[in-house]
Residue, then its C-alpha position, 0 to 999 in steps of 0.5 A: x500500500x502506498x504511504x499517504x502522500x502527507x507524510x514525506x518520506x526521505x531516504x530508504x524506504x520503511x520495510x529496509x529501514x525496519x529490516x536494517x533496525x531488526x540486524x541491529x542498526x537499532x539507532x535508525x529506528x530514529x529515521x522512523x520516529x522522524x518520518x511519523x512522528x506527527x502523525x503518531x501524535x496527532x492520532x493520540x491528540x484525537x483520542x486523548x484531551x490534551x497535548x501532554x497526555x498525547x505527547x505521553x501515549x506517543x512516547x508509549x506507542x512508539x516504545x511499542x513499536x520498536x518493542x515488537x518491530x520483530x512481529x511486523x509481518x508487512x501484510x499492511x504499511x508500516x504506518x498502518x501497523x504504527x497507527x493501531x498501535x497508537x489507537x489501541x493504547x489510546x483507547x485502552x488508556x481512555x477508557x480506563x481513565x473514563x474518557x472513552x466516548x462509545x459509538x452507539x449506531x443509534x446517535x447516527x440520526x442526530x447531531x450531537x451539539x458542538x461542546x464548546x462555542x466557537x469563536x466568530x469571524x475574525x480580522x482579514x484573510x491575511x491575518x487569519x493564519x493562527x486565528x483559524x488554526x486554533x479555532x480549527x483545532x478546538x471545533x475538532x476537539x469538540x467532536x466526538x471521539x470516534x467521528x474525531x479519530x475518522x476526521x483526523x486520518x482522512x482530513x488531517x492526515x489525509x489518507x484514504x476512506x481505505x486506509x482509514x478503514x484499514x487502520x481501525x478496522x471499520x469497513x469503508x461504508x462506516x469511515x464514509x459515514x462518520x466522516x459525514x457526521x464530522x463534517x456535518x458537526x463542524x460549523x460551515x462557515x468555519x470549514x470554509x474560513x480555515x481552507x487549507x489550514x487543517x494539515x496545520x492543525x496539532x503540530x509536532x514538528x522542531x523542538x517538540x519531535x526532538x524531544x519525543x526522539x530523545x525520551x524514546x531513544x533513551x528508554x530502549x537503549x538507542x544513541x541519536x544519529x544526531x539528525 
């Protein structure tokens, strides 16, 4: 399967990474933290409410990855194999900390309301950038866990309705839909008004990916290529 064209993917590809990590050369494991790093972080921000906890699952999921690189089959991508991991542990963690939010087939025919107001139009397009991205981020947030989790993969991340379904194991009619009822949750006004900034949305990139490789590399053991 091919990798969703949000992420770039410099230098060899994942499977002579993984392979080359699993003879030994256990310090390129830090190419593939830098490679989705953000989008492990974004996945765990769609599940869980604030930026540290999600830091804290990223670090948690890609400890895990690397933990059981060896059971890595490539019947699916590597980010596919990745972003379970990441929506497993999150949704373990969320739901033993009483935060996780269950689908029920029966909400399909009404809108739940928004949890938080959201901010009206502010100053000219030109100066629009960060304003948009904050309220983008909080209308996000306000949606319910499951539908957040499908707007995240396919709007943020931009993978396809079968990559989505792939990852959390849904079937394609189901993606479809809940990504409907996201949309459809979502103030019209305010989609329009954040055009193209939703790939900006949750961030993790600079300093913050330095600090994520750093912790990882230090619990297994791994010096930093220094990258």
């Amino acid at each position: 399967m091919a990798h969703s064209k949000s992420v770039q993917n410099p230098g060899p590809p994942d499977g002579e990474v993984i392979e080359r990590v699993r003879r030994g050369e256990v310090e390129l494991f830090e190419v593939l933290m830098r490679r989705y790093n953000q989008r492990v972080f974004r996945i765990a921000r769609a599940i869980l409410p604030s930026d540290a906890e999600a830091e804290d699952l990223a670090q948690e999921a890609w400890v895990r990855a690397y933990e059981h690189l060896g059971e890595f089959a490539g019947r699916a991508a590597f980010s596919t194999w990745l972003v379970r991991i990441v929506l497993h542990e999150g949704w373990a963690r969320a739901r033993r900390e009483r935060r996780f939010e269950e689908w029920r087939p029966e909400e399909e025919d009404g809108e739940k309301p928004m949890k938080q107001p959201l901010a009206q139009s502010g100053p000219e397009a030109e100066a629009l950038g960060k304003e948009v991205r904050t309220m983008l981020e909080a209308a996000v947030g306000s949606l319910p866990e499951t539908y957040r989790t499908v707007f995240v993969l396919r709007e943020v991340e931009e993978l396809s309705t079968a990559e989505t379904a792939e990852c959390l194991e849904l079937s394609e009619e189901a993606v479809k839909t809940r990504l409907h009822r996201a949309r459809a949750s979502l103030r019209r006004e305010l989609l329009a008004l954040a055009g193209g900034q939703a790939r900006a949305a949750f961030p993790f990139l600079g300093t913050r990916c330095d600090r994520m490789v750093e912790r990882v590399l230090g619990r297994i053991g791994v010096k930093s290529l220094k990258m």
